[in-house]
Each structure stands twice: as structure tokens, then as C-alpha cells.
N, C-alpha and C positions, 0 to 999 in steps of 0.2 A: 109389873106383870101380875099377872090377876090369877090367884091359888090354885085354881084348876089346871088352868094353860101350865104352868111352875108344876103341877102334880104328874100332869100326862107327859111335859118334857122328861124329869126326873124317871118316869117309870119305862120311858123308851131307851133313853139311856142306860138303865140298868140290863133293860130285854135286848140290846144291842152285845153288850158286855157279856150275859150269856151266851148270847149266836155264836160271839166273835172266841171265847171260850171253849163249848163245845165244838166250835169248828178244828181249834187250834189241837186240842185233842186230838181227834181225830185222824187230824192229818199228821201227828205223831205216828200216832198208831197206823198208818201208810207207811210212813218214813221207815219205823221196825221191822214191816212186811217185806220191805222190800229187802231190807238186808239182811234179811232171813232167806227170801230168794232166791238173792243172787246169789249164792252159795250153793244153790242148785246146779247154775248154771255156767256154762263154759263155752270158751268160744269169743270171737272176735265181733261178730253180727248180734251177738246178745249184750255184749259189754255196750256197744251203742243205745241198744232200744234202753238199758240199765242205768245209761247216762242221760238220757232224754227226759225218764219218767223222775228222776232223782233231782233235774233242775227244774222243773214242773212242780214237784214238791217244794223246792228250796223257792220259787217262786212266791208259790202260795204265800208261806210263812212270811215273806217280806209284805204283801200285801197288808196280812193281818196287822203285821207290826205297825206297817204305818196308820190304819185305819185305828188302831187300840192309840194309837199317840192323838189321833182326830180327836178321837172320844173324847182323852183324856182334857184337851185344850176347848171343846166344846163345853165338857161340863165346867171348868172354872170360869167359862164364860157366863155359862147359866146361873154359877154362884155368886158371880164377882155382880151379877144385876139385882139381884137378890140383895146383895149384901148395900149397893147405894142407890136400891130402889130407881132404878132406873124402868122407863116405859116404852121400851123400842118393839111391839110383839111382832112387828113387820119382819122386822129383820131379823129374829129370833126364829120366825116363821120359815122365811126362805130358810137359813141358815137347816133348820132342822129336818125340812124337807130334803135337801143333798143329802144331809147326814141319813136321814131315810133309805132314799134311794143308791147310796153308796153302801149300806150294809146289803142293801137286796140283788146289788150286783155281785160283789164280794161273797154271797150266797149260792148265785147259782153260779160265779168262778167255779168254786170251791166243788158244788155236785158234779157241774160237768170234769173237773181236774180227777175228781174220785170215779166217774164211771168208767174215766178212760183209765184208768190206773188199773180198775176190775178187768177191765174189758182184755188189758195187754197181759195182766197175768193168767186170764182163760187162755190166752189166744197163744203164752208161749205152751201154757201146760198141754195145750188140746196139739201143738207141735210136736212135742217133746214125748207122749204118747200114739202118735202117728210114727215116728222115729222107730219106737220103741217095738 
């Protein structure tokens, strides 16, 4: 495989691993919000929406996991060709391509899982002040 193609796999993979990173964060910090939250809230109709947004999250997290396992079995592939000089770039190609467009889906998962998470905590607080 020829240093440059080997430079820009290497460097996707690392900016994959950040995405996947930052994402994972994040969606921590959703996880925290909410159970901060729910401590607000009471009620039989809320403990649902509470369970909904809470497997939505648990979702996500599985996503990642598997996707950071992808990474991880991608990159030994990218080393282990490296290492017996092997010359497949076709395949390396397609292969990196998925891997592309599986983080970019995994991406907007992820935004649209977070607007809706926003979206349902306006939507109980703007109830909960109408109550009020």
C-alpha cells in the first residue's frame, strides 16, 4: 500500500475515534441530564416518556460500542498489511469507504437521538409550567 493512501487511512481512523469519542461523551452527559430530571418528575405518563428517552440513550451507547470494536479490527487490519506488505488497495478501499459512511451515519444517529432528547425535555418543562 502506497504511504500516502497508509497516511490518510491512518489519519481517518484516528478522526473516526475522536467523532466516536466526543460522541460517547456527550451522550454521557444526556444520560446525567436525564437523571437529574427525572427527579423532577412524577407521575405515571412521565415515567414512560423517562423510559423511552433512557433506552434511546442505552441504544446509542451500544452503537458506539460496536462501531469503536469496527475501528478497532479495521485498524489491525490496516497494520497487519503494513506489517507483510501486502497490496490489496481495492479492498482496503471499499472496506474504508463502509467504515466512512458508517461513522456518518452513526453521526447523524446520534444528532438526531440528541435533538429529540432536547426537544422532550422543552416539551415536558413547557408542560410542567402550563400546570403550574
Amino acid at each position: 500500500m502506497n504511504q500516502s493512501k497508509l497516511k490518510q487511512y491512518r489519519y481517518d481512523i484516528e478522526m473516526w475515534k475522536r467523532a466516536l469519542l466526543n460522541a460517547q461523551q456527550e451522550n454521557a452527559i444526556l444520560k446525567t441530564r436525564l437523571a437529574e430530571f427525572s427527579t423532577t418528575l412524577q407521575g405515571k405518563k412521565y415515567i414512560d416518556l423517562l423510559e423511552y428517552q433512557q433506552n434511546s440513550l442505552i441504544s446509542i451507547d451500544n452503537i458506539f460500542s460496536i462501531f469503536r470494536n469496527d475501528i478497532y479490527h479495521y485498524n489491525l487490519s490496516i497494520e497487519k498489511e503494513i506489517s507483510i506488505a501486502e497490496d490489496q488497495p481495492e479492498l482496503k478501499l471499499s472496506q474504508h469507504q463502509k467504515m466512512s459512511n458508517e461513522i456518518e451515519v452513526i453521526e447523524y444517529t446520534f444528532n438526531k437521538s440528541k435533538f429529540q432528547f432536547i426537544n422532550f425535555i422543552n416539551e415536558i418543562l413547557t408542560k410542567k409550567n402550563e400546570a403550574n
